[in-house]
C-alpha positions in Angstrom: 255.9 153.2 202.1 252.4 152.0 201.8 251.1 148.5 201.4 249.2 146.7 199.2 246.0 146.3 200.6 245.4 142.7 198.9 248.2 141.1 200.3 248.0 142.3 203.8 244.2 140.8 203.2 245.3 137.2 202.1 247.9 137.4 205.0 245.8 138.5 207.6 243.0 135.4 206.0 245.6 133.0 206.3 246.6 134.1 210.1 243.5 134.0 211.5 242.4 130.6 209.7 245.1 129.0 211.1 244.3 131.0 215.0 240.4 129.5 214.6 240.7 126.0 212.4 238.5 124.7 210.3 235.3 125.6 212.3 236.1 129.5 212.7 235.6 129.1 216.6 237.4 131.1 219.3 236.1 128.5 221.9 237.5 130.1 225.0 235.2 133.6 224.2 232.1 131.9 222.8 231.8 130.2 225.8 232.6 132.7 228.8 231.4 136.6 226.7 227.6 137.2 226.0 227.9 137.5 222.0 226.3 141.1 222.9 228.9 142.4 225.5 231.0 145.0 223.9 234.2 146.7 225.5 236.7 148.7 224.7 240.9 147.7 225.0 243.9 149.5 224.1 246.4 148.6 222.5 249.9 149.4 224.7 254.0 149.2 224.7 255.2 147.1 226.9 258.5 148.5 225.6 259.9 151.6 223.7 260.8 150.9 220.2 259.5 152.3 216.4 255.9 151.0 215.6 255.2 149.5 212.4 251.8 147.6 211.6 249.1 149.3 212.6 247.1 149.2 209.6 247.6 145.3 209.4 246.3 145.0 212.8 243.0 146.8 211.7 243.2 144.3 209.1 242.9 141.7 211.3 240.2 143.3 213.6 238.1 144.4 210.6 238.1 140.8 209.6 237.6 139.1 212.7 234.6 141.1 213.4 233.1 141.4 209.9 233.5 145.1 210.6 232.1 145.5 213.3 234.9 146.7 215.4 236.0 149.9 215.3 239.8 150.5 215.3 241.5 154.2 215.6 245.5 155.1 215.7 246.8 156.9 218.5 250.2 157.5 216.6 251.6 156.7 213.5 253.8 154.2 211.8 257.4 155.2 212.2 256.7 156.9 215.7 259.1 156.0 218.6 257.2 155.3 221.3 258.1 154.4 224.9 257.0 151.8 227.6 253.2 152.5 228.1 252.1 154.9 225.2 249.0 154.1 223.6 249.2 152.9 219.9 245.6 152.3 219.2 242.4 151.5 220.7 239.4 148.9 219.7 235.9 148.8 220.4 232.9 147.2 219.8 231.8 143.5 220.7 233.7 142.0 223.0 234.3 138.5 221.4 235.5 139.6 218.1 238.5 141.9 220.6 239.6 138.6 221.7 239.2 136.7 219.0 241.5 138.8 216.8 244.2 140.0 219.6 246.7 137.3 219.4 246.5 137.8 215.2 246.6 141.3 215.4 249.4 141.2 218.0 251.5 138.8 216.2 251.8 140.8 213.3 252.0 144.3 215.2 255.0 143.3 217.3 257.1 141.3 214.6 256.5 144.5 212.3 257.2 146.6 214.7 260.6 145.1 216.0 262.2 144.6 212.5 261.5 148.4 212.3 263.0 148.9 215.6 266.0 146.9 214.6 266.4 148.9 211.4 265.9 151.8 212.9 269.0 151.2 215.4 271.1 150.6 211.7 269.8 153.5 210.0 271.0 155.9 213.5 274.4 153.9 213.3 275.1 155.6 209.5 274.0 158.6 210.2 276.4 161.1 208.5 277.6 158.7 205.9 276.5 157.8 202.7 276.0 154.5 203.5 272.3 153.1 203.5 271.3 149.9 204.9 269.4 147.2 203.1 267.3 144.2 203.4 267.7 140.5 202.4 265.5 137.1 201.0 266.1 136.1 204.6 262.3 136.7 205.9 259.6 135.0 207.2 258.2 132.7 204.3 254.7 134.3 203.9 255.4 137.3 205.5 257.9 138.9 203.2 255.7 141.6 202.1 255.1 143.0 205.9 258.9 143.0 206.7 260.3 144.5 203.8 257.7 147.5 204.6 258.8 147.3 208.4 262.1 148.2 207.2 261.4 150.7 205.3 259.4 152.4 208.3 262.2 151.7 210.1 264.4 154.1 207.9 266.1 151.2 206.0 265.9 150.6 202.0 264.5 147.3 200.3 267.2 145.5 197.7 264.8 143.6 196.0 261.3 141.7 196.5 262.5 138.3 195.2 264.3 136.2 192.6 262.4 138.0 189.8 263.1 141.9 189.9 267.2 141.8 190.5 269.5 139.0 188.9 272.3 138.6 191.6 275.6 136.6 190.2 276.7 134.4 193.1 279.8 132.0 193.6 277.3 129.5 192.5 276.6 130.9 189.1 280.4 131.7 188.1 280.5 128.5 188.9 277.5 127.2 186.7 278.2 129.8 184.2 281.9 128.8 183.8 283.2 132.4 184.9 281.8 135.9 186.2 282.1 137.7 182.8 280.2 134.7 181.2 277.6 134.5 183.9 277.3 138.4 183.2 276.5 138.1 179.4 274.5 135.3 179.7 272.0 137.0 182.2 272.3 140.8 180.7 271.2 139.1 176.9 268.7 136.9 178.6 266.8 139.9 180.8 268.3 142.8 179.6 265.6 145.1 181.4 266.4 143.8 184.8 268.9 145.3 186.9 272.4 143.2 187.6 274.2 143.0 190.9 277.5 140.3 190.9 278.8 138.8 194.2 282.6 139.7 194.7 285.2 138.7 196.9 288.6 140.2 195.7 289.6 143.5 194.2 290.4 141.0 190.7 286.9 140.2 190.5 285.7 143.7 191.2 287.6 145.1 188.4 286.3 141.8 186.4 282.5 142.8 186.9 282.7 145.9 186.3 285.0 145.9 183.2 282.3 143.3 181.9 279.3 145.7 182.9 278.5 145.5 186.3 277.3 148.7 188.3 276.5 147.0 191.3 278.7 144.6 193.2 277.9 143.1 196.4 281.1 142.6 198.4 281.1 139.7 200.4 282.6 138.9 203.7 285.1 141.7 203.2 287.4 143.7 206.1 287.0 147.6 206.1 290.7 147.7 204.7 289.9 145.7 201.5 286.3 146.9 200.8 288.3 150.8 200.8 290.6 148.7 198.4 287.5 147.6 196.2 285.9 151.2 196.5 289.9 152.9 195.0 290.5 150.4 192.3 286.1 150.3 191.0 286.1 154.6 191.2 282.2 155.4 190.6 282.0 152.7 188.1 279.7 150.9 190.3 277.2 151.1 193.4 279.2 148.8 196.0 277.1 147.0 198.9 279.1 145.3 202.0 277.5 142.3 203.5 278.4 139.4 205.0 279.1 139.2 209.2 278.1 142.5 209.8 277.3 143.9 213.4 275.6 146.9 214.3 278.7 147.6 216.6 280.9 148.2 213.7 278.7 149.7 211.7 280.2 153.0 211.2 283.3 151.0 210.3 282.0 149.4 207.6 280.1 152.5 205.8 282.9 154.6 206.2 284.9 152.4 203.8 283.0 154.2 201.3 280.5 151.8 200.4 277.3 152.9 199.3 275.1 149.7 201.2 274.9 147.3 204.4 272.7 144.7 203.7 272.1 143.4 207.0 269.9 139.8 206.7 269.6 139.7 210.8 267.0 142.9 209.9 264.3 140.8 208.9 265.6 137.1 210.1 266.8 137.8 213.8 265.1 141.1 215.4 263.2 140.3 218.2 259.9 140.8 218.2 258.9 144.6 220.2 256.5 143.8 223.0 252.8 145.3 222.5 249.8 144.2 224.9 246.1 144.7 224.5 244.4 145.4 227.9 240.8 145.8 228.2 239.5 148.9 230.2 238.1 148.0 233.4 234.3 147.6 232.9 232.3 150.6 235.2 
């Protein structure tokens, strides 16, 4: 589950360049915090949910301070934690804590409610087979930080981007002049890169995978026909269900026998899970 250090670093740049503009100035602190006051703030839930981003928030305190804060974890990612635990606490000079909160807090609570989200999927299909997965439909940029918050959450990542799985839409049948052709075409031109074809009747199910297909994504399909997909394809194929899915009918849905949910509202409409900085009170 871990994160590539270099691209929570070019993230965490960008984010604070675009916090303290072209001059590097948090105005508001420079002018009301002796540069050598130093304090010491905790970071706290303001709500109970499933943390996920605390090393990206160190990030962003590391950088803000040139190092010269000092960040340490009071749980870990993937903990639930409830209204008023502790995450984490900061110390060290007291402009560079306020310069990087709203950065660091950004991050941490977006993070930390896709994984809360996912987390309330993952609970749903307990006892099934069924996994849920991820979708392209994140925050442009920030990609990277939600697929990992899903997998804290307890969720599985489909793929990264248009480049590590070929997916066969309605779009490409169309281009392609039919699914078995838009199959051939793409398995001749990448063979090393894993196939998944977009189906919408039992016919086109059987189609893909009597053409070579071991992964169909089966869209916008009622339980009863998604357990007519799963009869009629056998284990000929991993089978995903997406398309208007709601965490109410969850269960439903993954007890059709499906092997995936792929839920895009993980990473494109959880809400964010609320996490404060306060400063201890200065003696």
């Amino acid at each position: 589950m871990n994160l590539d250090p270099g691209a929570v670093d070019e993230i965490v740049r960008r984010a604070l360049a675009e916090d303290l503009g072209p001059d590097g100035l948090d105005v508001t602190s420079v002018a009301t915090i002796p540069a050598d006051q130093t304090d010491t703030g905790d970071v706290v839930a303001r709500a109970g949910g499933v943390v996920a981003g605390l090393a990206v928030a160190a990030a962003v305190f590391d950088q803000a301070s040139a190092g010269a804060l000092l960040f340490q974890t009071k749980v870990s990612d993937g903990a639930r934690v409830a209204r008023g635990d502790v995450l984490a606490t900061v110390a060290g000079p007291t402009r560079a804590i306020l310069t990087a909160e709203r950065t660091a807090l950004n991050l941490l609570c977006r993070m930390s409610g896709v994984a809360t989200h996912t987390r309330a999927w993952a609970d749903a299909l307990t006892g099934t087979k069924a996994l849920v997965l991820d979708t392209r439909k994140t925050t442009p940029g920030l990609r990277v930080l939600e697929k990992y918050a899903v997998r804290v959450g307890g969720g599985t990542n489909k793929r990264m981007g248009l480049y590590d799985v070929a997916m066969i839409k309605d779009n490409h049948k169309l281009a392609a002049g039919s699914l078995t052709n838009a199959y051939r075409l793409v398995r001749s031109s990448f063979p090393a890169v894993p196939v998944q074809v977009e189906v919408t009747t039992v016919t086109e199910a059987v189609e893909a995978v009597e053409a070579g297909a071991t992964f169909l994504l089966c869209d916008n399909m009622e339980p009863a026909l998604l357990r007519e997909v799963v009869a009629a394809v056998g284990e000929r194929a991993e089978l995903e269900a997406t398309g208007g899915l709601t965490l109410e009918r969850a269960r439903e849905f993954a007890e059709t026998g499906v092997h995936y949910l792929s839920v895009g509202a993980l990473t494109h409409s959880s809400p964010i899970l609320d996490i404060a900085l306060d400063l201890r009170p200065r003696s």
